[in-house]
N, C-alpha and C positions, 0 to 999 in steps of 0.2 A: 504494500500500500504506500504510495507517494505520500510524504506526510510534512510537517513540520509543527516540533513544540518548542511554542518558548517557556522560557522559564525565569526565575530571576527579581522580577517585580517586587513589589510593598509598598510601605511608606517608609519615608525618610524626610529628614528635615533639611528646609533648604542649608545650602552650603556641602550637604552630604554627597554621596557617593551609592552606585550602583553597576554591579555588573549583568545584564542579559544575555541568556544565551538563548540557539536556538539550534535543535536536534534535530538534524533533516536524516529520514528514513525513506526506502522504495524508490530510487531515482541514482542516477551518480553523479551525486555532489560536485564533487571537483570542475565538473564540463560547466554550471552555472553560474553567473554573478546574483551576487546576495543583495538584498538590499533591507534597512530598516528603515518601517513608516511611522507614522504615531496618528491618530487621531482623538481628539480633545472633544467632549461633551458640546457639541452644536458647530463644532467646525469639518471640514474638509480632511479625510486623508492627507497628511504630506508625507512625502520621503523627508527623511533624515541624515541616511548615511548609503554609500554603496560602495561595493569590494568587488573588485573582480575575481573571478574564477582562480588566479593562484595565487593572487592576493596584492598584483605589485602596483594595484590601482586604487585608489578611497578620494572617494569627494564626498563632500558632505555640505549638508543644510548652511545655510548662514548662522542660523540662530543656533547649531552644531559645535561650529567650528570652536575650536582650542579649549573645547570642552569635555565632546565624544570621541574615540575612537572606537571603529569596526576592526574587527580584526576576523580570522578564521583558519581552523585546523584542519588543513582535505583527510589526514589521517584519523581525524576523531569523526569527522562529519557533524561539524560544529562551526555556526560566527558567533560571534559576542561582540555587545555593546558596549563600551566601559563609559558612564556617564559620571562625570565630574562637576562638582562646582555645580551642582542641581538647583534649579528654579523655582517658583509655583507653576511659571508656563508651562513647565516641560510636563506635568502634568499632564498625564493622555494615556491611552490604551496601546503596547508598543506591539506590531506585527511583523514578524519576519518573513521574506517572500522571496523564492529559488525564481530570477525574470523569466518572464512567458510559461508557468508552471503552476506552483502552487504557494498559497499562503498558511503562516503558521491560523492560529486562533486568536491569541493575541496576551499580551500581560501587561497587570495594571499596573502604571506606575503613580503614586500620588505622593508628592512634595509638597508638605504642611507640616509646621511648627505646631 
């Protein structure tokens, strides 16, 4: 079964720190670029981050930058988010997606003191 679970989420208070992962199963990994989206209670889907297939690409969101890093292991069949230096905004539901495939389910993330 083609799948993907994230994992990772909670709450944490601004200023904190979090790592998301996402377990891709049923597909082979490696041939895909990854990418993380977020969506926020009444807003749009955005991308956040994106990693190419062996890893020697990452661009990321404006509102991202020098904050998140994507990274990813073809041997584990894993990406992770490493979010730093957390928001309120970043607050949002975070989705991981193998392009033109499939998407995780999603994990919450919430930054509140």
């Amino acid at each position: 079964q083609v799948q993907l679970v994230e994992s990772g989420g909670g709450l944490v208070q601004p200023g904190g720190s979090l790592r998301l992962s996402c377990a891709a199963s049923g597909f082979t990994f490696s041939s895909y670029g990854m990418r993380w989206y977020r969506q926020a209670p009444g807003k749009e889907r955005e991308l956040v981050a994106h990693i190419s297939t062996l890893g020697g690409t990452t661009r990321y969101a404006d509102s991202a930058k020098d904050r998140f890093t994507i990274s990813r292991d073809n041997a584990k069949r894993l990406v992770y988010l490493q979010m730093n230096s957390l928001k309120a905004e970043d607050t949002a539901v975070y989705y991981c997606y193998a392009i033109g495939l499939v998407w995780g389910q999603g994990t919450q993330v919430t930054v509140s003191s």
